[in-house]
C-alpha positions in Angstrom: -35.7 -4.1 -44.4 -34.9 -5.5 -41.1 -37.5 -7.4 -39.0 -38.5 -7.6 -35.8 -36.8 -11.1 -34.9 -33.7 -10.1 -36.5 -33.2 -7.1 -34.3 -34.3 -8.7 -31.6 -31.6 -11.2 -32.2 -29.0 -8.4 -32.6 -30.1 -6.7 -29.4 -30.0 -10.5 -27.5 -26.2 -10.6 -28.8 -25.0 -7.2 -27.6 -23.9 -6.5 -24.0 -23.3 -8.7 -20.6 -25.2 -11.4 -19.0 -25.7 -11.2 -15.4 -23.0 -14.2 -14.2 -20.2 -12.2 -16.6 -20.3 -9.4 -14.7 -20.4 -10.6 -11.3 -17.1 -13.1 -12.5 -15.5 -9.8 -13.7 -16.6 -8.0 -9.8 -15.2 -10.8 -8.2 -11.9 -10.6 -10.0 -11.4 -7.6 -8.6 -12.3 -7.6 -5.9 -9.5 -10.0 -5.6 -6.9 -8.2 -7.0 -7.7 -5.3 -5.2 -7.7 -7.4 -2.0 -4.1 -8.9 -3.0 -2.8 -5.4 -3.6 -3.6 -4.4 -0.3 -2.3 -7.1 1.5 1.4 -6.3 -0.2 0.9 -2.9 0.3 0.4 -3.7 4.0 3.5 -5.7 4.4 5.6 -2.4 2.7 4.3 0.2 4.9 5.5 -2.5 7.8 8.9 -2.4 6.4 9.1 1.8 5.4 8.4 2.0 9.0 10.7 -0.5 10.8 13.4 1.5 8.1 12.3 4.9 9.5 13.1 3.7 12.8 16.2 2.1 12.1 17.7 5.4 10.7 16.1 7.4 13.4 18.2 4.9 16.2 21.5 5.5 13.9 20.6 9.3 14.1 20.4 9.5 18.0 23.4 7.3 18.3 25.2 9.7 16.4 24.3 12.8 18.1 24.8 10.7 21.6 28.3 10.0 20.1 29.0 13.8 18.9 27.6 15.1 22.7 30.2 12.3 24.0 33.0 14.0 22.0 31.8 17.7 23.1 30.8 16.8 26.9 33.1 14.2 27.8 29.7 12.2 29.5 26.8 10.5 27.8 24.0 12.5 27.3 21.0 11.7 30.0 18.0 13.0 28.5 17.2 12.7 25.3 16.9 16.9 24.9 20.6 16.8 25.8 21.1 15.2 22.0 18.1 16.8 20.3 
């Protein structure tokens, strides 16, 4: 039969002390704070390639109205 110091031994062994699981928090926190600051610097870049293709876009409708018109287009709902 078991006694009352060795299960209270057992019980002292199982689980997390207090400094473990604020180490593990800050962690992370870390990593989730790193992860957001790559993630930042890719929406950045989706972004300046949205706009890029969206310039290429207009300067191919420009250059189709050119072709149709025989002028440049001077609003931008002459090429839209």
């Amino acid at each position: 039969m078991r006694t009352i110091r060795e299960i209270e031994r057992r019980r002292r062994g199982e689980g997390f002390t207090l400094v473990e699981l604020l180490i593990v928090i800050a962690i992370i926190g870390i990593l989730a704070g790193s992860v957001v600051l790559v993630s930042g610097g890719a929406t950045d870049k989706a972004e300046a390639t949205k706009i890029v293709s969206n310039l290429r876009t207009m300067k191919s409708a420009a250059l189709i109205y050119f072709a149709d018109k025989g002028s440049w287009p001077t609003q931008r709902s002459d090429i839209v």
